[in-house]
Backbone and ligand atoms as CSV (ligand in chain L), in Angstrom:
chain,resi,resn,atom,element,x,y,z
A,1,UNK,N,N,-22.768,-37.228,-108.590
A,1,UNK,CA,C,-24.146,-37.587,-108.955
A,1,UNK,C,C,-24.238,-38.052,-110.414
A,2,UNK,N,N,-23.482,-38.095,-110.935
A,2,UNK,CA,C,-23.322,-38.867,-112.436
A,2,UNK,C,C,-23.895,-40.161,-112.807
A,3,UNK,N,N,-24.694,-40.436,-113.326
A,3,UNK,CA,C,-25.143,-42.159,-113.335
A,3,UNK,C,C,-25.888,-42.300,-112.464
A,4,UNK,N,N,-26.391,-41.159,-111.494
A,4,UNK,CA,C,-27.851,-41.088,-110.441
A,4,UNK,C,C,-28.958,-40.990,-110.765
A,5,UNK,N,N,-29.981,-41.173,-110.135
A,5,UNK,CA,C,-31.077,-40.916,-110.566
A,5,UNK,C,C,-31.222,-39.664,-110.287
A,6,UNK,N,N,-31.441,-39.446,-108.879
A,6,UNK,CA,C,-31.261,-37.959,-108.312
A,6,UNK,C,C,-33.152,-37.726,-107.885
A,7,UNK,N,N,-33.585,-36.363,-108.036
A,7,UNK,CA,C,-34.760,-36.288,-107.457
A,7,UNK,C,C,-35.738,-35.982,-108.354
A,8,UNK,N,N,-37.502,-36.313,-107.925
A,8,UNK,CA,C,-38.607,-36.488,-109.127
A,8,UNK,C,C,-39.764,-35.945,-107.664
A,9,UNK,N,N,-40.451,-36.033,-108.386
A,9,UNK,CA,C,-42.188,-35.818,-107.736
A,9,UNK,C,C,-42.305,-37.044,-106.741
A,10,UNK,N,N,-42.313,-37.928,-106.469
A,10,UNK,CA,C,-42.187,-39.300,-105.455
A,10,UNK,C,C,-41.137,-38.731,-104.377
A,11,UNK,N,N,-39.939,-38.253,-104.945
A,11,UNK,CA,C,-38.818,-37.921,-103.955
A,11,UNK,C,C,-39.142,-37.106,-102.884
A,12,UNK,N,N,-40.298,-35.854,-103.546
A,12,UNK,CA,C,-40.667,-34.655,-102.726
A,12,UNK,C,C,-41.548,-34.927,-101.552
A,13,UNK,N,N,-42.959,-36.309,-102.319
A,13,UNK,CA,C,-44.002,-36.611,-101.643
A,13,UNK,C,C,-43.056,-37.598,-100.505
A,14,UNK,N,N,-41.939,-38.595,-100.751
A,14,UNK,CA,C,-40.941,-39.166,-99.741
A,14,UNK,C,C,-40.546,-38.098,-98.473
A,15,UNK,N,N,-40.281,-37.425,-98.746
A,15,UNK,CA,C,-39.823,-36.275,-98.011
A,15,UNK,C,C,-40.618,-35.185,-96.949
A,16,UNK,N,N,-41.379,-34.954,-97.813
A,16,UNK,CA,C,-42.484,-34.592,-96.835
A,16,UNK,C,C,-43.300,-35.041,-96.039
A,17,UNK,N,N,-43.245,-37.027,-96.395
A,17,UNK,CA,C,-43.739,-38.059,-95.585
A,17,UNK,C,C,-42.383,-38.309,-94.859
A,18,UNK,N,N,-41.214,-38.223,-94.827
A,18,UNK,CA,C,-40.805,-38.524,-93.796
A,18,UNK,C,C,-40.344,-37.538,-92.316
A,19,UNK,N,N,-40.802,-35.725,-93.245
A,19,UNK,CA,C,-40.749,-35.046,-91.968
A,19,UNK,C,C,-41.895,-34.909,-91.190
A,20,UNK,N,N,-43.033,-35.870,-91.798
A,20,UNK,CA,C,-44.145,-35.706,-90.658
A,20,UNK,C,C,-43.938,-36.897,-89.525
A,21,UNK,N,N,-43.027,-38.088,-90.323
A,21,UNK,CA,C,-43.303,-39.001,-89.343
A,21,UNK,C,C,-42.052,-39.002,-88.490
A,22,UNK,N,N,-41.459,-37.618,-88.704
A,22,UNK,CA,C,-40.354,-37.522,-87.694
A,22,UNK,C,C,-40.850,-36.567,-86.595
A,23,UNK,N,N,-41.454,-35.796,-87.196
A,23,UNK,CA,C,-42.025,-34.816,-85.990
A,23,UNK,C,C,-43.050,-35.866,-85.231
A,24,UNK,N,N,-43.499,-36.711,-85.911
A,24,UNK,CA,C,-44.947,-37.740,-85.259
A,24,UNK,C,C,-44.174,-38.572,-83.968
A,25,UNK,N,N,-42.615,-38.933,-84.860
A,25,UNK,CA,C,-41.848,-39.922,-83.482
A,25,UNK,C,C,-41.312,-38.991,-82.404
A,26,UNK,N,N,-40.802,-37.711,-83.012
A,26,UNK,CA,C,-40.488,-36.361,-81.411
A,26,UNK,C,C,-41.582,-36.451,-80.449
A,27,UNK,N,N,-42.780,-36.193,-81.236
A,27,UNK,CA,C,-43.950,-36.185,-80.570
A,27,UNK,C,C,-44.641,-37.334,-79.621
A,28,UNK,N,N,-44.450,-39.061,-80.298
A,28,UNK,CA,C,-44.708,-39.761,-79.636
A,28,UNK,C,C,-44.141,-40.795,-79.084
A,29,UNK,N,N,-42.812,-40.808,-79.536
A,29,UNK,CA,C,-41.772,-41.715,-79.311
A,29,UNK,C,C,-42.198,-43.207,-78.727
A,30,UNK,N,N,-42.690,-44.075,-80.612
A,30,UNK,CA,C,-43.211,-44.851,-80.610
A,30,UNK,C,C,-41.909,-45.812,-81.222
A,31,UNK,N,N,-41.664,-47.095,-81.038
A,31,UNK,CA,C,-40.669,-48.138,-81.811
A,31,UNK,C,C,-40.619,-48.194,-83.101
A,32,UNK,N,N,-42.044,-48.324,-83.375
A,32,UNK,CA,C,-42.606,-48.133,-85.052
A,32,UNK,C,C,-42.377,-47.102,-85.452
A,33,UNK,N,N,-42.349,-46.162,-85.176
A,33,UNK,CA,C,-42.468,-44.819,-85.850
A,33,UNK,C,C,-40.804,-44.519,-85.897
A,34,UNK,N,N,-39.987,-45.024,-85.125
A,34,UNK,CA,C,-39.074,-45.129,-85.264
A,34,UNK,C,C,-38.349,-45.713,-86.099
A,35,UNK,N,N,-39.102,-47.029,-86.007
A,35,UNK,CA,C,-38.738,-47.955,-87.605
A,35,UNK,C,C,-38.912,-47.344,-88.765
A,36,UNK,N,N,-40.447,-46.727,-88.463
A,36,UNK,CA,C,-40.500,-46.391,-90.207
A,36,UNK,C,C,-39.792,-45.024,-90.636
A,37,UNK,N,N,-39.262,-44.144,-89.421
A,37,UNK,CA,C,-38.613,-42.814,-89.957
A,37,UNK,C,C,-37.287,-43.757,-90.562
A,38,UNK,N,N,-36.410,-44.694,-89.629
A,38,UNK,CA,C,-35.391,-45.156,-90.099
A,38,UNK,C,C,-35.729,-45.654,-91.786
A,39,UNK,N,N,-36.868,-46.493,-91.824
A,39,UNK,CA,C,-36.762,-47.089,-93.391
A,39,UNK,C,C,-36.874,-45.855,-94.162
A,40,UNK,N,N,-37.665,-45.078,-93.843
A,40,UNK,CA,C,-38.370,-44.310,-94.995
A,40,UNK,C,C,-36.633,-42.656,-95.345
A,41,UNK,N,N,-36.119,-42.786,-94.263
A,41,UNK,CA,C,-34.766,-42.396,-94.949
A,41,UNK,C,C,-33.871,-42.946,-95.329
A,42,UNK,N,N,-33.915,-44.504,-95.341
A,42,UNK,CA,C,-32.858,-45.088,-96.278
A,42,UNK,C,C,-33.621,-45.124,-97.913
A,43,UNK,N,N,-35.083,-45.721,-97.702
A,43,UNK,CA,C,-35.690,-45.230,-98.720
A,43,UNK,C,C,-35.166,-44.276,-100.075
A,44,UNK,N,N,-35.432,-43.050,-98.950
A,44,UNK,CA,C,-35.311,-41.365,-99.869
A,44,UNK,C,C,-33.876,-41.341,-100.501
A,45,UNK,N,N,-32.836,-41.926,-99.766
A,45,UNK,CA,C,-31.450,-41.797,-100.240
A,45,UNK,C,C,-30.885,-43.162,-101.068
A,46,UNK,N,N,-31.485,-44.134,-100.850
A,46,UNK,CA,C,-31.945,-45.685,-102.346
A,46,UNK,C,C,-31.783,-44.679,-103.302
A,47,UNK,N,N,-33.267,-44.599,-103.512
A,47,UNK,CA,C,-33.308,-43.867,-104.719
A,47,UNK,C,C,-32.837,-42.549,-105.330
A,48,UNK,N,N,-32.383,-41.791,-104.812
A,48,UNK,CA,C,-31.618,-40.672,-105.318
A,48,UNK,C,C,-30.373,-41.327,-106.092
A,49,UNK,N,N,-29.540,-42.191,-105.081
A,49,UNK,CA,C,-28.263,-42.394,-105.576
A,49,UNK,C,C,-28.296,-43.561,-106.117
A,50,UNK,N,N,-29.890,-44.223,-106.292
A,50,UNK,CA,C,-29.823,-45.570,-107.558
A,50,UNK,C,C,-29.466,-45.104,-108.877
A,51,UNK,N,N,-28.842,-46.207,-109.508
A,51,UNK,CA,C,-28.223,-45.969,-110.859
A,51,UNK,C,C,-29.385,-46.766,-111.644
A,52,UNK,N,N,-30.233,-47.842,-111.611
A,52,UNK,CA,C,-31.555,-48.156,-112.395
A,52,UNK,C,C,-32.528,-47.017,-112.533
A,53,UNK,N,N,-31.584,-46.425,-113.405
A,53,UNK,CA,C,-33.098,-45.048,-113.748
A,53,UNK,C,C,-34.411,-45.542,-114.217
A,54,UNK,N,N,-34.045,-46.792,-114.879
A,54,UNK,CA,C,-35.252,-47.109,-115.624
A,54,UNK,C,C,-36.396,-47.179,-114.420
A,55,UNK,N,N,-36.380,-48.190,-113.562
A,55,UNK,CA,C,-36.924,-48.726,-113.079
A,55,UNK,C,C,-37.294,-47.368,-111.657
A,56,UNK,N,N,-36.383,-46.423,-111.136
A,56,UNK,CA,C,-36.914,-45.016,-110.767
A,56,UNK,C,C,-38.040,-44.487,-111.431
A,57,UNK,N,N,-37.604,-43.662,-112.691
A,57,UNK,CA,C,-38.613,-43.434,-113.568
A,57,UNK,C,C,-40.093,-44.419,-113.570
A,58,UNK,N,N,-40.822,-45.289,-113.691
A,58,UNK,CA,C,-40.961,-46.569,-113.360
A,58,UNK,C,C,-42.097,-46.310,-112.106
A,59,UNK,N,N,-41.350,-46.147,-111.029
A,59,UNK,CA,C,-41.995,-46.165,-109.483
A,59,UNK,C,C,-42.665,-44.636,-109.941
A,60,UNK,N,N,-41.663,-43.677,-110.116
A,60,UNK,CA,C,-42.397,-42.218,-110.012
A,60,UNK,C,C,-43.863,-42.204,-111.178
A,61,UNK,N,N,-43.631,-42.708,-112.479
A,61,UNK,CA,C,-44.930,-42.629,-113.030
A,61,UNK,C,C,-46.059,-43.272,-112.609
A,62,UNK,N,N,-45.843,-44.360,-111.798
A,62,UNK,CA,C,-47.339,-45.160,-111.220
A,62,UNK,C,C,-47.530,-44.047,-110.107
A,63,UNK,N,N,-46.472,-43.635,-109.183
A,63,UNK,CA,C,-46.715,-42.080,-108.165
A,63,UNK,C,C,-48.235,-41.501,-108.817
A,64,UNK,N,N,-47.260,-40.941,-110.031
A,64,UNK,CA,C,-48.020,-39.736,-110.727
A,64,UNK,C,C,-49.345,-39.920,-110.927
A,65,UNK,N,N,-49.562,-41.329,-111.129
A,65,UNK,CA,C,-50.770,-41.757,-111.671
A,65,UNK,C,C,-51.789,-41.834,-110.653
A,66,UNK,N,N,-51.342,-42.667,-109.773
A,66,UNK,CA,C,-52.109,-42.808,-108.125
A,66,UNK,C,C,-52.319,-41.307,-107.698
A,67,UNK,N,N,-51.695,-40.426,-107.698
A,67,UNK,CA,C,-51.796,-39.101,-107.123
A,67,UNK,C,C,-53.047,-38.320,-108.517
A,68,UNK,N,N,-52.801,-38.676,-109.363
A,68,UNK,CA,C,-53.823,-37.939,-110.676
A,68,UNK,C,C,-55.587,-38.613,-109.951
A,69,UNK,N,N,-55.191,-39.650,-109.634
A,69,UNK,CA,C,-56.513,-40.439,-109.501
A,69,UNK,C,C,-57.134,-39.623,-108.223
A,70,UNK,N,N,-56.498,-39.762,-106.901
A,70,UNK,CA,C,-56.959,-39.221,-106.361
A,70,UNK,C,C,-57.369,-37.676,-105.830
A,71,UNK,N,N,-56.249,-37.223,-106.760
A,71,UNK,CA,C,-56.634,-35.643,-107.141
A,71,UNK,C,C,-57.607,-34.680,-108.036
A,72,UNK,N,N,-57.876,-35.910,-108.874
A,72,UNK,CA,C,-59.101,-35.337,-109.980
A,72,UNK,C,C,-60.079,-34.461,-109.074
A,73,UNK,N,N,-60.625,-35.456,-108.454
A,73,UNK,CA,C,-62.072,-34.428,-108.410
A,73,UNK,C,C,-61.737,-33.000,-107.382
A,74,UNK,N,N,-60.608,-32.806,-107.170
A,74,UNK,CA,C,-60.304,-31.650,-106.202
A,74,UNK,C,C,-60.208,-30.583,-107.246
A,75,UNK,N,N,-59.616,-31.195,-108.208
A,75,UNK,CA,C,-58.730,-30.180,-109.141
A,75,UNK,C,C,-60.148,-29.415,-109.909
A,76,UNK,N,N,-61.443,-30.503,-109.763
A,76,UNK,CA,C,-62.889,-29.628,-110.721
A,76,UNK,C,C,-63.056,-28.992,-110.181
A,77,UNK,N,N,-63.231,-28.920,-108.396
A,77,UNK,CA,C,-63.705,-27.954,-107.735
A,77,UNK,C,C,-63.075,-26.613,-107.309
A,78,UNK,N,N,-61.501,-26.771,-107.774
A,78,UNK,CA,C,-60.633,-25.696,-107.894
A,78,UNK,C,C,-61.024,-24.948,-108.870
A,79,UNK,N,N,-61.533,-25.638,-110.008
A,79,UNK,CA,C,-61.481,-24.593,-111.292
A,79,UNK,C,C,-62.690,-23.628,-111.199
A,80,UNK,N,N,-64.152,-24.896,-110.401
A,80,UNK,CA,C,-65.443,-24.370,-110.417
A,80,UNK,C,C,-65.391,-22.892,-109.083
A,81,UNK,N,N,-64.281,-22.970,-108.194
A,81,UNK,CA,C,-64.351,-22.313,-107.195
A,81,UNK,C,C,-64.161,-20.522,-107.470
A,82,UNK,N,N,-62.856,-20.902,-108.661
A,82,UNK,CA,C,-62.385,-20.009,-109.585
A,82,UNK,C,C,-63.062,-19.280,-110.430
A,83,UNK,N,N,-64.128,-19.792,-111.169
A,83,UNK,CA,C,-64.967,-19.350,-111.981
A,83,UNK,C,C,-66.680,-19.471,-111.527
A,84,UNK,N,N,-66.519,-19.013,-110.317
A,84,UNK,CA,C,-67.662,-19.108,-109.627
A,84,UNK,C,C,-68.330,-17.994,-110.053
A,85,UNK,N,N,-67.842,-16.778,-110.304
A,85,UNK,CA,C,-68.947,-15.192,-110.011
A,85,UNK,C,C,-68.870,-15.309,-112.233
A,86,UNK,N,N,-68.682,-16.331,-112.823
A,86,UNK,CA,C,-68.578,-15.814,-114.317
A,86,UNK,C,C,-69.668,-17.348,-114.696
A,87,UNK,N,N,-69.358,-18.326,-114.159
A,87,UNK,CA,C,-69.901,-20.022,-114.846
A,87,UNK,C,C,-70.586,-20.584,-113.609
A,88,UNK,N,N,-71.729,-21.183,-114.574
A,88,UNK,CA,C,-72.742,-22.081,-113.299
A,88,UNK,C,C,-72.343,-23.770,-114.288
A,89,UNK,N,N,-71.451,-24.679,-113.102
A,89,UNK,CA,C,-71.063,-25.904,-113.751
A,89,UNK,C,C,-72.415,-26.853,-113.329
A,90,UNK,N,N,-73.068,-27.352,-114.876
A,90,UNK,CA,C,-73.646,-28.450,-114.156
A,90,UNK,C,C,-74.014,-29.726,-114.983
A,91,UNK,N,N,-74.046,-30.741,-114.182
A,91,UNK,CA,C,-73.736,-32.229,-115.079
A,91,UNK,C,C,-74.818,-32.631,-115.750
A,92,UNK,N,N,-74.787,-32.476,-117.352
A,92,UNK,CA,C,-76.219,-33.212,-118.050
A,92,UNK,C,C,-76.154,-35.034,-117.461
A,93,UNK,N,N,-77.892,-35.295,-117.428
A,93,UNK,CA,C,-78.335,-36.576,-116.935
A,93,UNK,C,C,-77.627,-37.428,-117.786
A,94,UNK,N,N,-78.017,-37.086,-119.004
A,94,UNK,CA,C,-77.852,-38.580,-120.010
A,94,UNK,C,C,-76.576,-38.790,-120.575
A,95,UNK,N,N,-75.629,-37.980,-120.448
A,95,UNK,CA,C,-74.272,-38.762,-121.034
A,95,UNK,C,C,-73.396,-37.838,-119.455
A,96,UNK,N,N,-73.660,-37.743,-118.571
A,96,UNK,CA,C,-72.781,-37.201,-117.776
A,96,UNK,C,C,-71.568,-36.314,-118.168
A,97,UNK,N,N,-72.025,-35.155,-118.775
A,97,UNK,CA,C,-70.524,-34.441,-119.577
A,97,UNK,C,C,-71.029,-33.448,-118.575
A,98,UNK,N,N,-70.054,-32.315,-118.043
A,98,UNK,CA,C,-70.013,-31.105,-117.177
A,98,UNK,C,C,-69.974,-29.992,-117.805
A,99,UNK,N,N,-71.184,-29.866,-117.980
A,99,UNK,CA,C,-71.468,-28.215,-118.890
A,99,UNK,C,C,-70.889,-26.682,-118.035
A,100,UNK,N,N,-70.048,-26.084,-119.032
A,100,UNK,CA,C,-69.806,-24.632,-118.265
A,100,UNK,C,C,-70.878,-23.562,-118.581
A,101,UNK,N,N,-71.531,-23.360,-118.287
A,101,UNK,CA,C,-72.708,-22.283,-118.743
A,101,UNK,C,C,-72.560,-20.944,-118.132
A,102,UNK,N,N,-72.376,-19.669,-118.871
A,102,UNK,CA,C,-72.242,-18.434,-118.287
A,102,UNK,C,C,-73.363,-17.539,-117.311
A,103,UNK,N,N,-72.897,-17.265,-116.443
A,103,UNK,CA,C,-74.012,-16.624,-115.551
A,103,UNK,C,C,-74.902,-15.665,-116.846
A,104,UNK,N,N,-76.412,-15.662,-116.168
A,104,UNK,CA,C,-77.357,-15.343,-116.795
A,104,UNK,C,C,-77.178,-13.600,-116.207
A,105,UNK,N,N,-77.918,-12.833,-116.593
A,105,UNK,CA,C,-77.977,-11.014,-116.150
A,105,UNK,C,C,-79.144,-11.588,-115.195
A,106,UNK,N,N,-80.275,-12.361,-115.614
A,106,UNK,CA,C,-81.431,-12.226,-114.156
A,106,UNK,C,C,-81.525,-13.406,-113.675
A,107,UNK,N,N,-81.584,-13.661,-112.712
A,107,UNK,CA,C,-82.348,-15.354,-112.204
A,107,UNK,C,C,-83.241,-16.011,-112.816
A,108,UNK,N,N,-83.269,-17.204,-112.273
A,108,UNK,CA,C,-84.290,-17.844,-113.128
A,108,UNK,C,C,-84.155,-19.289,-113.782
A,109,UNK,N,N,-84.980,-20.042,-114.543
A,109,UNK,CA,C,-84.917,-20.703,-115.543
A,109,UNK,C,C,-84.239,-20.405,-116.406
A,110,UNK,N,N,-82.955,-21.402,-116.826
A,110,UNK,CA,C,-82.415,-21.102,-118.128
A,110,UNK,C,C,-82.598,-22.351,-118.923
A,111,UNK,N,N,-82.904,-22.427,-120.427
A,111,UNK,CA,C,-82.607,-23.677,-120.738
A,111,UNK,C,C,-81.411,-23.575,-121.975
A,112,UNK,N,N,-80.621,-25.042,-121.918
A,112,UNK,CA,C,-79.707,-25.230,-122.236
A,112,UNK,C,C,-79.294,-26.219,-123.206
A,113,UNK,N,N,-78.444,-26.192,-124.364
A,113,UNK,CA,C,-78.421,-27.991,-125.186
A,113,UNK,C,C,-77.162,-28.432,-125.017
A,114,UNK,N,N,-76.732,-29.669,-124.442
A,114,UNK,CA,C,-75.816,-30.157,-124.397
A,114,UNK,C,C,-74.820,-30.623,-125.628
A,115,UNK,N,N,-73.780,-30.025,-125.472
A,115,UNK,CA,C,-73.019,-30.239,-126.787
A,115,UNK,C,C,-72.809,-31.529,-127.165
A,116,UNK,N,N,-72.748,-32.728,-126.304
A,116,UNK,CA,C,-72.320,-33.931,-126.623
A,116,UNK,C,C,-73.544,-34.987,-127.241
A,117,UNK,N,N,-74.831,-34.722,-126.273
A,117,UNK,CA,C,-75.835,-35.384,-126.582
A,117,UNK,C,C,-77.214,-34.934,-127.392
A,118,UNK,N,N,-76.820,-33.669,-127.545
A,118,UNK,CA,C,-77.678,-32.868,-128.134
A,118,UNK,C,C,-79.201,-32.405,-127.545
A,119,UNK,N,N,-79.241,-33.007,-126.215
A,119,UNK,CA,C,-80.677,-33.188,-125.389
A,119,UNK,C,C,-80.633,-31.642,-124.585
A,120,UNK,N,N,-81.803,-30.969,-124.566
A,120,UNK,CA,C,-81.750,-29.454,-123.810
A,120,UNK,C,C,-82.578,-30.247,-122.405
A,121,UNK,N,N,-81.364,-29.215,-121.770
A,121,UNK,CA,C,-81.534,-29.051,-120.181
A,121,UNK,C,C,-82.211,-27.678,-118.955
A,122,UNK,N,N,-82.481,-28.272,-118.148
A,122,UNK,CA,C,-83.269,-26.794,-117.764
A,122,UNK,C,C,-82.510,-26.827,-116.914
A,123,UNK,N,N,-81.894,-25.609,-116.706
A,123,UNK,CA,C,-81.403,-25.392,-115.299
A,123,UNK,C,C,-81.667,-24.019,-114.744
A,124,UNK,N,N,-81.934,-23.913,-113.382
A,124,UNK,CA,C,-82.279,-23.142,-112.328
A,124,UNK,C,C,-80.748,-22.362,-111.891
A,125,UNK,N,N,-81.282,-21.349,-112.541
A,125,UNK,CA,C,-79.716,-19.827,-111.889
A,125,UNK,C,C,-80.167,-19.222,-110.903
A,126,UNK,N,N,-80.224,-19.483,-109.915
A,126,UNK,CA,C,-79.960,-18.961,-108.372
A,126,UNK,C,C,-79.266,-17.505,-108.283
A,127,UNK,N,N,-77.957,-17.669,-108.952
A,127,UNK,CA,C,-77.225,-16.658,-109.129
A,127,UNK,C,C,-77.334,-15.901,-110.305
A,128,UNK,N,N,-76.935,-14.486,-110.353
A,128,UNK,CA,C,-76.755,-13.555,-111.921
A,128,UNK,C,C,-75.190,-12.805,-111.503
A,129,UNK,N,N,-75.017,-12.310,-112.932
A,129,UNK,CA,C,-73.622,-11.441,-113.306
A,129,UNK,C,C,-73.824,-9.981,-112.479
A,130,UNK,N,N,-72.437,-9.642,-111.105
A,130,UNK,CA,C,-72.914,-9.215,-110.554
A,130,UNK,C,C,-72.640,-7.372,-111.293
A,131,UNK,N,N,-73.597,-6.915,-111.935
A,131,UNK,CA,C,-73.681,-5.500,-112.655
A,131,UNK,C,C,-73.481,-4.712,-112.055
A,132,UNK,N,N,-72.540,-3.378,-111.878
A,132,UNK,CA,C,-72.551,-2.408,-111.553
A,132,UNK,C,C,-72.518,-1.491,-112.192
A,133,UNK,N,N,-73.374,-0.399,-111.357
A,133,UNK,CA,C,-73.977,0.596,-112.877
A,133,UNK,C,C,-73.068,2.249,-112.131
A,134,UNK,N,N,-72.037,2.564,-113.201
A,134,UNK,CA,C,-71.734,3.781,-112.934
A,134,UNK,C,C,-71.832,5.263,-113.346
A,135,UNK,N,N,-71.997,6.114,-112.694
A,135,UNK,CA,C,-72.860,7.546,-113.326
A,135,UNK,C,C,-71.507,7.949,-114.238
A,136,UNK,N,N,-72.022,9.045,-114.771
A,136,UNK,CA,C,-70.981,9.763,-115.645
A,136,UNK,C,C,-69.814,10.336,-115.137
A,137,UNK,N,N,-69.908,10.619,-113.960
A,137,UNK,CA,C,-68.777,11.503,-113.396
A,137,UNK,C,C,-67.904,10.295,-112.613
A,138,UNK,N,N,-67.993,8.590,-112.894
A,138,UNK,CA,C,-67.285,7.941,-112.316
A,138,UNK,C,C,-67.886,6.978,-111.022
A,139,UNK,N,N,-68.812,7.471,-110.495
A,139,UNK,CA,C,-69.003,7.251,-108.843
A,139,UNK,C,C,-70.427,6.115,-108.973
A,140,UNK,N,N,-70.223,5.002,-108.260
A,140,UNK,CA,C,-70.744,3.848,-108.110
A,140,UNK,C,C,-72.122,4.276,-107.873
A,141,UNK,N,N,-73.328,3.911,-108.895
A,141,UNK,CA,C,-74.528,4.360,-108.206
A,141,UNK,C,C,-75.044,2.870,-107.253
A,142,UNK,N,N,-75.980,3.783,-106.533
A,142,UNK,CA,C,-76.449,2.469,-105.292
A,142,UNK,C,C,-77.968,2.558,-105.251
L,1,ZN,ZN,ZN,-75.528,-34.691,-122.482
């Protein structure tokens, strides 16, 4: 493997596209699907054992890029999903920036100033910080 390229992030997403479209041709034993399992493993093994790293390197960063694009907005709702019971995320009108604002103790009206545009926002907390109140001897009061 000396003077190879060898394997990257494209190689993995190659790979995992070509064991679906192998189980897809077990499954439907189509000509095409046949074709494309055949290309798509000469493909995977091109590039491992190409010696133009440059131009490897190259294919995998436009990958990276196409995959960033269409992954963005998953990746907000991962974070917002995460910090759901602590932050209420929500988008000021006038410059579209995504405010993290900390859950309030009661419901209600909160108002808010946007760091970027300086304009205060009202927003409606549905939700509060969920408090639990415990007695002295330890034990959850209800
Ligand atoms: Zn703003």
């Amino acid at each position: 493997m000396i003077g190879r390229y060898g394997t990257d992030e494209l190689y993995t997403f190659l790979l995992y596209l070509y064991v679906i479209l192998l189980c897809a041709d077990i499954l439907i034993h189509h000509w095409l699907l046949s074709i494309l399992v055949v290309l798509e493993f000469t493909l995977l093994f091109y590039r491992v054992f190409s010696k133009n790293k440059k131009r490897r390197r190259r294919e995998n960063e436009i990958y990276l890029k196409i995959r960033e694009k269409l992954l963005s907005p998953f990746s907000s709702w991962k974070r917002q999903w995460k910090d759901r019971d602590t932050l209420i995320y929500k988008k000021c009108h006038h410059c579209k920036t995504t405010l993290r604002i900390p859950l309030p103790i009661k419901r209600g009206i909160k108002h808010v100033t946007c760091p970027k545009c300086k304009r205060r926002l009202t927003v409606l907390c549905l939700r509060k910080v969920k408090v639990e109140i415990f007695s002295k001897d330890g034990k959850r009061k209800k």
